[in-house]
N, C-alpha and C positions, 0 to 999 in steps of 0.2 A: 559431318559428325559420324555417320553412322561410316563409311570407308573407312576413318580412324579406328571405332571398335572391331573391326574385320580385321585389321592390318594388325593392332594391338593383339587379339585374339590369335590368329596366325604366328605371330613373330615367338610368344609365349607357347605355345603348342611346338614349334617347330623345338625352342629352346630345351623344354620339358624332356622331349623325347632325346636329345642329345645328338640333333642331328643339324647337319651346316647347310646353307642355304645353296649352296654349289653341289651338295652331293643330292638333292634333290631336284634341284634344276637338271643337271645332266641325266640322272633317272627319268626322269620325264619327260624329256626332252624338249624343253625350251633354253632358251638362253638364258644362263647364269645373270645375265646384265638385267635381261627386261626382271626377270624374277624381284632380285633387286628392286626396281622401280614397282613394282606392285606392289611388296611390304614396305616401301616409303612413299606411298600415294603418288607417287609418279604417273601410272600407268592402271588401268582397270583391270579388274578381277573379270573375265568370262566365264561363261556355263561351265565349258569343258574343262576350264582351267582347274575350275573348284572342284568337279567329279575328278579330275586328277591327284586334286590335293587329298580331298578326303580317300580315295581308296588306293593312295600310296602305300606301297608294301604291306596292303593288308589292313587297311585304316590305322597304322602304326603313329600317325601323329593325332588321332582320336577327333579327328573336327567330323561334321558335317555337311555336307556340299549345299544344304538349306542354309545353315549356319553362318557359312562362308559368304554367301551373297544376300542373307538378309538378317543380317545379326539380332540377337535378340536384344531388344530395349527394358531398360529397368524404369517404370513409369510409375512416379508417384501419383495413385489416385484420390482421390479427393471428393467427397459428397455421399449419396447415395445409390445403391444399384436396384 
């Protein structure tokens, strides 16, 4: 579940910004392909990969490299604190 909200997250950020997933892969050099299988759960998200996403051209797709690997959860609480 939580890879999904990452991938979900990702995919929406990348879209936002008006940017295509090949002209990001080649900037950064990994392969268009694996790219690809990351945002379709294919393939795992790495440290570096995420500090690459997030400070892409400037943080121009505005993620987080915390963000990226440990997505935040919307957790309904329940009881007393």
């Amino acid at each position: 579940m939580t890879i999904s909200i990452m991938n979900d997250y990702l995919k929406t950020a990348i879209r936002d910004a008006g940017l295509k997933q090949k002209d990001i892969a080649t900037d950064i050099g990994i392969d268009p392909i694996h790219f690809n299988k990351v945002l379709n759960k294919k393939a795992s998200l790495t440290p570096k990969f995420a500090n690459q996403l997030a400070n892409y051209k400037e943080g121009i797709l505005g993620v987080r490299e915390q963000d990226l690997l440990f997505p935040p959860l919307d957790l309904e609480l329940i009881g007393q604190f």
